[in-house]
DRENDO-1510 file (C-alpha; in Angstrom, 1 decimal, always signed):
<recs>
REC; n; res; u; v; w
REC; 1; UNK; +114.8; +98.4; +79.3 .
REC; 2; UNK; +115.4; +100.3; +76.1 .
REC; 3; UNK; +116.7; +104.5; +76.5 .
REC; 4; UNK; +113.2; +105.3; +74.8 .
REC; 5; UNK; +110.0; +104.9; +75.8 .
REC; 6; UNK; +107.4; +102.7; +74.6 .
REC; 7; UNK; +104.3; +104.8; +75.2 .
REC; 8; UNK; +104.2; +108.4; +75.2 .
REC; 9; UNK; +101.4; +110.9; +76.4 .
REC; 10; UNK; +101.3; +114.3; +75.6 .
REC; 11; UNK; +98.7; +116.8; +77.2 .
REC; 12; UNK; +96.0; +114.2; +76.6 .
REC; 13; UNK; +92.3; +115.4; +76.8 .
REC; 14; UNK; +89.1; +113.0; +76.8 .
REC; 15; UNK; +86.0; +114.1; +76.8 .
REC; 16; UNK; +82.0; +112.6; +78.3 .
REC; 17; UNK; +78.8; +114.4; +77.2 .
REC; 18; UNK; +78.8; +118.3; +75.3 .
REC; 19; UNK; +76.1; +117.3; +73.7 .
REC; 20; UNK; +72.4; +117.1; +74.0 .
REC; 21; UNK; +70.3; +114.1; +75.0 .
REC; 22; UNK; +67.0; +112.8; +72.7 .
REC; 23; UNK; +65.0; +114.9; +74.7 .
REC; 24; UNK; +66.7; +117.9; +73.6 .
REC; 25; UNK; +68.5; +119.0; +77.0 .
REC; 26; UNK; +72.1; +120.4; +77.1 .
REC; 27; UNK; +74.4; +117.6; +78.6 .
REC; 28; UNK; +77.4; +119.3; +80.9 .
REC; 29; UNK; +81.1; +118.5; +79.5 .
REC; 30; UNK; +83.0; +115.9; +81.7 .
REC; 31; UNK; +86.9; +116.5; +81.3 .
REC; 32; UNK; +87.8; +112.7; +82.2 .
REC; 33; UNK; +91.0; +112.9; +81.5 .
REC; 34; UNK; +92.1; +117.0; +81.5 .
REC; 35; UNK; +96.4; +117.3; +80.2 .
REC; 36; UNK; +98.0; +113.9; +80.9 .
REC; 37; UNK; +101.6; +113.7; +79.8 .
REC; 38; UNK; +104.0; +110.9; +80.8 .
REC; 39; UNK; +105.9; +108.4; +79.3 .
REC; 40; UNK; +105.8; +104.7; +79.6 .
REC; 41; UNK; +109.7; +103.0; +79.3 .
REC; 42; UNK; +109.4; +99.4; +77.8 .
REC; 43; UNK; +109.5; +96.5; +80.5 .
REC; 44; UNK; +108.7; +98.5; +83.9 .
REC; 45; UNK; +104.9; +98.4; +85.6 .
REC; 46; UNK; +103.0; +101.8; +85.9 .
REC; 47; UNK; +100.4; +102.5; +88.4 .
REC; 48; UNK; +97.7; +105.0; +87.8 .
REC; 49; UNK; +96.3; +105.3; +91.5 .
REC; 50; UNK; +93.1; +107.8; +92.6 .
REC; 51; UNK; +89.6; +107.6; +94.1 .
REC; 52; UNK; +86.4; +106.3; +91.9 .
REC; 53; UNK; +85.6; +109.0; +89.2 .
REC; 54; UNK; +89.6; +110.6; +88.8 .
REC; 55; UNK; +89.8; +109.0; +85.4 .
REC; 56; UNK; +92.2; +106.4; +85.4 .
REC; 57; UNK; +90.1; +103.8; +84.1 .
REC; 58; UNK; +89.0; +106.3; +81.1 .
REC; 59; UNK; +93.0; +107.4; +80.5 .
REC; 60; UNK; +93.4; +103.4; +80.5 .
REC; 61; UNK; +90.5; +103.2; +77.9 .
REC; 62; UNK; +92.0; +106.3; +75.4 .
REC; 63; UNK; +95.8; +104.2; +75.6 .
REC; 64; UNK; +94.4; +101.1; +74.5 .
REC; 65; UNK; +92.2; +103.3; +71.6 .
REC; 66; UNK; +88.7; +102.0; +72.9 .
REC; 67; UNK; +87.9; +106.1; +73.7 .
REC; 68; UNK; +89.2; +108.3; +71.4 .
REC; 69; UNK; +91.1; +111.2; +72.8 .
REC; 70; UNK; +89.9; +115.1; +72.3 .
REC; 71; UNK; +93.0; +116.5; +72.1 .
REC; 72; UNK; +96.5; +115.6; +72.7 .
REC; 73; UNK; +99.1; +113.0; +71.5 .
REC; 74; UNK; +99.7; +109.5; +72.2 .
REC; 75; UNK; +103.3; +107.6; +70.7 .
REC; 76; UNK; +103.8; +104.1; +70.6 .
REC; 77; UNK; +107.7; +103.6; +70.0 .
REC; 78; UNK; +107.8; +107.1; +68.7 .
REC; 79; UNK; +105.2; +106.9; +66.2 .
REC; 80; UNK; +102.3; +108.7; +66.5 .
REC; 81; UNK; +98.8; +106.8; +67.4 .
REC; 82; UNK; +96.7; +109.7; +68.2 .
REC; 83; UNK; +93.9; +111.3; +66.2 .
REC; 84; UNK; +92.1; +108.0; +64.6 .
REC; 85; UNK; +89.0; +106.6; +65.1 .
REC; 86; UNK; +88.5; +103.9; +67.9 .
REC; 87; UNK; +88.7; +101.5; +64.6 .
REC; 88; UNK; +92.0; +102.6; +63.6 .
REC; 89; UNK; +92.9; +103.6; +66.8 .
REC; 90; UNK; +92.5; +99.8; +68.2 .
REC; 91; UNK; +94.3; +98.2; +64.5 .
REC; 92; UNK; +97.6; +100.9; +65.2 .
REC; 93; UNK; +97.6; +100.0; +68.7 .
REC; 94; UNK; +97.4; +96.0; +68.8 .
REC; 95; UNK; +100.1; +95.5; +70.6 .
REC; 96; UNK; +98.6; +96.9; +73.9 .
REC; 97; UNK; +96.1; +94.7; +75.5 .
REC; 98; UNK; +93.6; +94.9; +78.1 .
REC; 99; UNK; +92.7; +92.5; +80.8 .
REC; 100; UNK; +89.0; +93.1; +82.7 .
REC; 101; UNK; +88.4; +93.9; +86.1 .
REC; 102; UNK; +85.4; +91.7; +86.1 .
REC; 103; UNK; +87.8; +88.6; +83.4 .
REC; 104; UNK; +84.0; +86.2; +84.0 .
REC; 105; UNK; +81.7; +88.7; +82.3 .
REC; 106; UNK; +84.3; +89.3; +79.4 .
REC; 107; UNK; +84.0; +85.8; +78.6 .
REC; 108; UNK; +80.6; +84.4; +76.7 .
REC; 109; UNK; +79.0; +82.0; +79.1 .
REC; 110; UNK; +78.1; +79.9; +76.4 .
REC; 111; UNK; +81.6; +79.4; +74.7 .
REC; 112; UNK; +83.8; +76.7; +76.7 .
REC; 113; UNK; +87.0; +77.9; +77.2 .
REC; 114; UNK; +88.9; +76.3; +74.4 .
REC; 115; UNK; +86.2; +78.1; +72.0 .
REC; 116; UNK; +86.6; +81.3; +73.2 .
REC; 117; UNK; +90.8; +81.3; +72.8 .
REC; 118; UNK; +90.6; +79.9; +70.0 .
REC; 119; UNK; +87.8; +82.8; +68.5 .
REC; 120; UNK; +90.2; +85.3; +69.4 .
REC; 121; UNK; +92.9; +84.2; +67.3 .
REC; 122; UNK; +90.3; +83.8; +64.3 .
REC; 123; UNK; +89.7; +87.5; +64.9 .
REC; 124; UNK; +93.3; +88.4; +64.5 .
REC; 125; UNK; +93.8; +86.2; +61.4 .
REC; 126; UNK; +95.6; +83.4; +62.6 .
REC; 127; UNK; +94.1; +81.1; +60.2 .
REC; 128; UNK; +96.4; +77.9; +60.7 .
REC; 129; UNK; +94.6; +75.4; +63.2 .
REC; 130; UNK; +97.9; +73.9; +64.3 .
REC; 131; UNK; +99.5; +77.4; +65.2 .
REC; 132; UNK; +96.3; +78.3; +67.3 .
REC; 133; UNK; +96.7; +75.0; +69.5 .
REC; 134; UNK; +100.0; +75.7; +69.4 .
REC; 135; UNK; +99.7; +79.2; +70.9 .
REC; 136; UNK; +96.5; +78.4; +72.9 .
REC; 137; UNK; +98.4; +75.3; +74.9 .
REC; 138; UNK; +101.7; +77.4; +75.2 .
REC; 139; UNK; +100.1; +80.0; +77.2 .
REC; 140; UNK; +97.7; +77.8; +79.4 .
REC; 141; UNK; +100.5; +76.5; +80.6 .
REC; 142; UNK; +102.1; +80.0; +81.5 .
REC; 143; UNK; +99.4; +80.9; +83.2 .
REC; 144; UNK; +99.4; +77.5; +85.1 .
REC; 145; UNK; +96.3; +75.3; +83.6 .
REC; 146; UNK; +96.5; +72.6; +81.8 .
REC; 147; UNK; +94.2; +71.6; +78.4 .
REC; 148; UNK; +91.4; +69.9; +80.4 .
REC; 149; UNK; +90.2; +73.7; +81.5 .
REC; 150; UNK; +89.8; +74.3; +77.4 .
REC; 151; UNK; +85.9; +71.9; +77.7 .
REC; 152; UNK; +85.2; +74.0; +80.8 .
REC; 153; UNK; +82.5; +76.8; +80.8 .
REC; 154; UNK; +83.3; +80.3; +82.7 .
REC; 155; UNK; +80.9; +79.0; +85.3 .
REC; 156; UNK; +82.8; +76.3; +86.2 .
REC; 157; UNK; +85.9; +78.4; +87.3 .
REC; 158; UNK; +86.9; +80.3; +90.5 .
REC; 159; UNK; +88.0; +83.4; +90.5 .
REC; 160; UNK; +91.8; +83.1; +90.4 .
REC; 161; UNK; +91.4; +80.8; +87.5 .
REC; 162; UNK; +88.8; +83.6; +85.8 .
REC; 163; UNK; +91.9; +85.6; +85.8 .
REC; 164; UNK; +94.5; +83.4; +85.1 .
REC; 165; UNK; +91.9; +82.5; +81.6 .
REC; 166; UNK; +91.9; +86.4; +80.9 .
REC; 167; UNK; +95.8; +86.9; +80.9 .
REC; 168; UNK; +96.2; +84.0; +78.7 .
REC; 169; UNK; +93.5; +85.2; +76.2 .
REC; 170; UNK; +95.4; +88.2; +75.7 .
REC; 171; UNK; +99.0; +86.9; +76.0 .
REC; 172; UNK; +98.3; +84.8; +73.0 .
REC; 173; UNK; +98.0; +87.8; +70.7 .
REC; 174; UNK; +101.6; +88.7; +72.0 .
REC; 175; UNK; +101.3; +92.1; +73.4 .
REC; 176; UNK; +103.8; +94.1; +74.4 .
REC; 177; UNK; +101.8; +96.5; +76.6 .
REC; 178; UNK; +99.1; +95.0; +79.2 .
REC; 179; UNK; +96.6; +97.4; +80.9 .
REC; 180; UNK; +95.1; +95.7; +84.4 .
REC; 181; UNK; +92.4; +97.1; +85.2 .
REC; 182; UNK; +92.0; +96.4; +89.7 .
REC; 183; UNK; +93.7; +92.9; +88.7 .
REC; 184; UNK; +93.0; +91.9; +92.1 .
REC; 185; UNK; +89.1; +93.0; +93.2 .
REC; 186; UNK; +87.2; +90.3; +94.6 .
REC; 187; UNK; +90.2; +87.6; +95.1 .
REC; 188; UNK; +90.9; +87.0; +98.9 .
REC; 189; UNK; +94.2; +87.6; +100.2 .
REC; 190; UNK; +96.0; +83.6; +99.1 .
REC; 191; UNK; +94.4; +83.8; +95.8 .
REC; 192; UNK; +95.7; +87.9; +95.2 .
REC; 193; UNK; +99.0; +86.7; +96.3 .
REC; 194; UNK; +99.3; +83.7; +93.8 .
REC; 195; UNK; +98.0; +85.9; +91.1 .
REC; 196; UNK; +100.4; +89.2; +91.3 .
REC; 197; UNK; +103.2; +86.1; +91.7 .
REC; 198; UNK; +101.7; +84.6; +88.2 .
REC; 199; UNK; +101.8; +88.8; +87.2 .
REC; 200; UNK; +105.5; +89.4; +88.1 .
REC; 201; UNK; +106.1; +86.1; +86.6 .
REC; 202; UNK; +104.6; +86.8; +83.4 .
REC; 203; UNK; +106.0; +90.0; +82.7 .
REC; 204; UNK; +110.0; +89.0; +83.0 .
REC; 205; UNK; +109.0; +86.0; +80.8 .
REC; 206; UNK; +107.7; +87.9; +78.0 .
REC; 207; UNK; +109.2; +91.0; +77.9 .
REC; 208; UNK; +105.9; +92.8; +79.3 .
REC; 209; UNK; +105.4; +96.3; +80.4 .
REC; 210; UNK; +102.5; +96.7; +82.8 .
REC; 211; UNK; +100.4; +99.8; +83.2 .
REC; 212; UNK; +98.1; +99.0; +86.5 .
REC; 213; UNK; +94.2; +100.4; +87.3 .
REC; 214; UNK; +94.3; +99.8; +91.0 .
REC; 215; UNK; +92.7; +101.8; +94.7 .
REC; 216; UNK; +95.0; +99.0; +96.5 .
REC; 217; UNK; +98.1; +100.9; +97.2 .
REC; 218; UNK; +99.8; +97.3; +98.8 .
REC; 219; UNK; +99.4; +95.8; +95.4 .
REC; 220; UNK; +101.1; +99.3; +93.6 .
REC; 221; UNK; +104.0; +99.1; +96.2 .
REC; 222; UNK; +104.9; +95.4; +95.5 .
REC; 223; UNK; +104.2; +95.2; +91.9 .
REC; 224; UNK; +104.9; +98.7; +90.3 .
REC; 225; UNK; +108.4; +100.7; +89.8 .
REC; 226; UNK; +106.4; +104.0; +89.3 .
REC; 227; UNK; +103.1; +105.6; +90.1 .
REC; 228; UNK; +101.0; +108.2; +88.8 .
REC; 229; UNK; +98.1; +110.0; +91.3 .
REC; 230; UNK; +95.4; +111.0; +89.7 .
REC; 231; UNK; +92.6; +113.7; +90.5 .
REC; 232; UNK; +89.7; +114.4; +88.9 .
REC; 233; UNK; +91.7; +114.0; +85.0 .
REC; 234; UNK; +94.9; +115.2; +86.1 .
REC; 235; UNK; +98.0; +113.3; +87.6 .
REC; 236; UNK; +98.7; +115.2; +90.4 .
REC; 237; UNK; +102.0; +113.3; +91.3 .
REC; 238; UNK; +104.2; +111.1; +89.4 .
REC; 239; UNK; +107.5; +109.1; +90.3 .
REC; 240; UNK; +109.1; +105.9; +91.8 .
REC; 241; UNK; +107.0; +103.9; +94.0 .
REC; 242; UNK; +109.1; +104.3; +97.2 .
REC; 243; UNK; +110.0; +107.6; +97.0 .
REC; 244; UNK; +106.5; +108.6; +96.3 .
REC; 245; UNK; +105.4; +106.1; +99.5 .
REC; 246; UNK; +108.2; +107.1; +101.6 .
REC; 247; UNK; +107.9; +110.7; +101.4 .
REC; 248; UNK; +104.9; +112.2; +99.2 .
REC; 249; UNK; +104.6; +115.7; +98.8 .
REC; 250; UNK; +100.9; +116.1; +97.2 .
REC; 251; UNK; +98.5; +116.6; +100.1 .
REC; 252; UNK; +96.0; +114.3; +98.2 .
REC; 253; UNK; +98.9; +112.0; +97.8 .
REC; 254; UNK; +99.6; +111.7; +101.8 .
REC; 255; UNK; +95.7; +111.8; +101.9 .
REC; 256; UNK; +95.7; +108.7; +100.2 .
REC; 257; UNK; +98.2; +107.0; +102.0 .
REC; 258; UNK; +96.9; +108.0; +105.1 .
REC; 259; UNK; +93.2; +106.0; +104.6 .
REC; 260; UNK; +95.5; +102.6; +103.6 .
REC; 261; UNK; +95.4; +100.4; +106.3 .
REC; 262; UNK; +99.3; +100.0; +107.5 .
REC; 263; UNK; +100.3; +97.2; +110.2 .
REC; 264; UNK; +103.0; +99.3; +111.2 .
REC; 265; UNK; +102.5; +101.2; +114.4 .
REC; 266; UNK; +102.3; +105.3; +113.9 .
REC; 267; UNK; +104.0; +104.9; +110.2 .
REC; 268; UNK; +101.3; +107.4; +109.0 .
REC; 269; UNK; +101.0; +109.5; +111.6 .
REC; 270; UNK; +100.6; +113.2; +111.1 .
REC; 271; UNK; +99.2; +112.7; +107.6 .
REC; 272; UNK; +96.0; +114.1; +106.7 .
REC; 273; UNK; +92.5; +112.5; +105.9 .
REC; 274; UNK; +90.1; +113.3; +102.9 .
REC; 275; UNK; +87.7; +116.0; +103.8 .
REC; 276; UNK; +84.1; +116.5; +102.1 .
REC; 277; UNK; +83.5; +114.9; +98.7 .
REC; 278; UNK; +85.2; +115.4; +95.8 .
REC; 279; UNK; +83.7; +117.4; +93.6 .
REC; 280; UNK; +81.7; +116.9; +90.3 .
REC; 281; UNK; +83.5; +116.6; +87.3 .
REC; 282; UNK; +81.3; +118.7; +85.0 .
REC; 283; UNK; +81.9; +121.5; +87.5 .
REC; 284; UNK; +85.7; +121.4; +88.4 .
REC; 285; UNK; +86.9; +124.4; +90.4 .
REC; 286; UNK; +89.0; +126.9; +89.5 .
REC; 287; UNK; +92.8; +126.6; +89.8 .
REC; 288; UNK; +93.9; +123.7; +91.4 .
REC; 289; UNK; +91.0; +121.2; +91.4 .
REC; 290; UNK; +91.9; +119.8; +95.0 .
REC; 291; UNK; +92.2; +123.4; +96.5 .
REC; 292; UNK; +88.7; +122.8; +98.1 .
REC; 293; UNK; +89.4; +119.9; +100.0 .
REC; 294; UNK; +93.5; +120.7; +100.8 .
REC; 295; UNK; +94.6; +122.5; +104.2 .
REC; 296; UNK; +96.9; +124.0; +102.5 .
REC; 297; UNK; +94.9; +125.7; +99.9 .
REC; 298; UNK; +95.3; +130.0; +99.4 .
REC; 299; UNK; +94.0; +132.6; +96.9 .
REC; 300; UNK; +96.8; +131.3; +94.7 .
REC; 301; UNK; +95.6; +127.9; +94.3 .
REC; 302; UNK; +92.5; +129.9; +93.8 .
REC; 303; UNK; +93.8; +131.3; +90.6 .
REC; 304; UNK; +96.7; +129.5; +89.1 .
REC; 305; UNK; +96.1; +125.7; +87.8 .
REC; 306; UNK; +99.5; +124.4; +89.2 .
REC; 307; UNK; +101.8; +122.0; +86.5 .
REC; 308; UNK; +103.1; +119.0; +87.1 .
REC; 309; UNK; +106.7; +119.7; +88.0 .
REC; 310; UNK; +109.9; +118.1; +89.1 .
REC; 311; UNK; +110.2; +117.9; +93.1 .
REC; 312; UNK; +113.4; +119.6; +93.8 .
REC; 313; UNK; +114.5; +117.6; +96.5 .
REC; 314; UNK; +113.8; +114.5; +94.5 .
REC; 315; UNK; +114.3; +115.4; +90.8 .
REC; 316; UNK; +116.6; +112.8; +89.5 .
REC; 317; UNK; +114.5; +110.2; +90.0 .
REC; 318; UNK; +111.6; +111.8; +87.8 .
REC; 319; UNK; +109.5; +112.4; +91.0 .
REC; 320; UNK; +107.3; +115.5; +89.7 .
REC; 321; UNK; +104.0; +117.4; +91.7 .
REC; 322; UNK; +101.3; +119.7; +90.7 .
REC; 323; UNK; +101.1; +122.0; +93.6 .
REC; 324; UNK; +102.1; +125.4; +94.7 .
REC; 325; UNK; +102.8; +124.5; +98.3 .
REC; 326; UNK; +103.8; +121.1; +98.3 .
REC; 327; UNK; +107.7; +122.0; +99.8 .
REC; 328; UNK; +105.4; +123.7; +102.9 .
REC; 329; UNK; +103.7; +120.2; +103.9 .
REC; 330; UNK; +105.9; +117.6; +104.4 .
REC; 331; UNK; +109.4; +116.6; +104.8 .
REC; 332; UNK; +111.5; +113.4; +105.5 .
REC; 333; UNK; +113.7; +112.5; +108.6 .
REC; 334; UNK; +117.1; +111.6; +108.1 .
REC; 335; UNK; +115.6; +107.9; +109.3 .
REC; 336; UNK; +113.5; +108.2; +106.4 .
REC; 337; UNK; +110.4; +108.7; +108.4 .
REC; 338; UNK; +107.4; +111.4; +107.5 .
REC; 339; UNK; +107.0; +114.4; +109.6 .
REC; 340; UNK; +104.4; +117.0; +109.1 .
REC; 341; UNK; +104.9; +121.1; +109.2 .
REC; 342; UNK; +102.6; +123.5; +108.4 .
REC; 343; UNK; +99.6; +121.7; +109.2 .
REC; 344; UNK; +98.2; +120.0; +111.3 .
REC; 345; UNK; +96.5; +116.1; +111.3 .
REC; 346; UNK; +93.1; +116.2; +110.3 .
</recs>
């Protein structure tokens, strides 16, 4: 990896609704994504993890330049990408790619496969027919197919080879930066496996760095060297995969991990569950925006909006928290096990 990063996020805002609908009627503002900052370094996988609605999909969406960002800054190798319009946000930012959750309904049902690899090099002005085979063949054969699946309709493919189509679509643009958005929903356990293999593969062969969309925390704990928890906008906790799995200190973290099924007997035990629902986005309470569903939650959580700062215990591995009480709910063994204080299981 290079000693700079490749992506860059500065306190990045993106904004739903604020305006008014045809009838006429006020729509509420929807902070998707509410002060993000991180940085991405070449060649390693990020994870942004958190229930449906916390706006990882929609930070994945602003990165790539398909939502433009409110406010905020976004770098790619140091130069700034930020402030464009989706068009020039999308021509600044070609090297980043994104691959479907659903790779069958990004493909034209009518287009064989060949057709449709071969339109989107067109659309990036590749012009020489003998380069587009060229490229086209090359990367079927990454991703494991051979050039009979080029005469086959989308149809006429499983799943796992849905997917395996959809990396190779985008891997002949030569990207740098892949988003994967769930890269596993819908595959059954042999199929997932063979894909995240074809995904770990893929990424020392060319040089990729991975930013993964995912609820399934067993996929971010094999695949990703860092994770980023996310709460309604916000990352909430951010740092190595183990550390953060071994020993989280956001309540909604451990709340996370605790409704992951585990084979391991008592592993989690002593870690709270989610209470009530999370609330609506247009309406985010004051402070911190998980103080009404957190045991641990007091007048100041109440007040104060908590940043996303280094974990003492933990800071030279870039493990950082946004919450006031996180050193009063957890700590770690010396077997490395979790323990509890200061609260009890839920």
């Amino acid at each position: 990896m290079k000693s700079g990063p490749i992506l860059s996020l500065e306190n990045v805002v993106s904004v739903y609704g604020g305006g008014r609908s045809w009838l006429g009627r006020a729509q509420p503002e929807v902070r998707a994504v509410d002060g993000v900052t991180f940085d991405v370094q070449e060649g390693e996988a990020l994870a942004l993890v958190g229930e449906s609605g916390c706006g990882k999909t929609t930070l994945a969406k602003t990165v790539l330049g398909l939502l433009r960002e409110r406010s905020g800054n976004i770098r790619l190798d140091g130069k700034l990408v930020s402030g464009l319009t989706p068009q020039q946000a999308r021509l600044a930012r070609m090297t980043i790619q994104y691959v479907h959750q659903d790779p069958g309904a990004a493909l034209d049902p009518w287009w064989t496969i060949g057709h449709t690899l071969d339109e989107t090099l067109r659309i990036h002005a590749v012009s020489d027919r003998a380069e587009r085979a060229r490229r086209i063949e090359e990367m079927l054969s990454a991703v494991g197919l051979d050039s009979s699946f080029l005469r086959r309709y989308p149809h006429e493919l499983s799943g796992g080879q849905q997917r395996r189509i959809g990396l190779a679509r985008i891997l002949i643009l030569h990207p740098r930066i892949v988003i994967l958005d769930e890269p596993t929903s819908g595959l059954d356990l042999s199929v997932q496996a063979t894909v995240l293999g074809l995904f770990d593969e893929l990424r020392h062969q060319f040089g990729l760095t991975y930013i993964f969309v995912s609820h399934d925390l067993s996929v971010v704990r094999r695949m990703c060297d860092r994770v980023a928890i996310m709460y309604l906008g916000r990352v909430v906790e951010l740092g190595p995969t183990e550390p953060i799995f071994r020993a989280p200190v956001h309540s909604y973290t451990r709340a996370l991990l605790s409704a992951s099924p585990s084979l391991t007997p008592g592993q989690l035990d002593g870690m709270p569950s989610l209470r009530d629902d999370p609330p609506s986005p247009s309406a985010v309470p004051s402070g911190c925006g998980f103080r009404t569903r957190c045991a641990l939650a007091d007048r100041v959580c109440s007040a104060h909006r908590p940043a996303l700062e280094a974990v003492v215990d933990d800071a030279a591995n870039g493990h950082m928290a946004a919450c006031h009480h996180w050193q009063d709910g957890l700590f770690s063994s010396a077997d490395g096990s979790l323990a509890m204080h200061g609260v009890g299981a839920q």
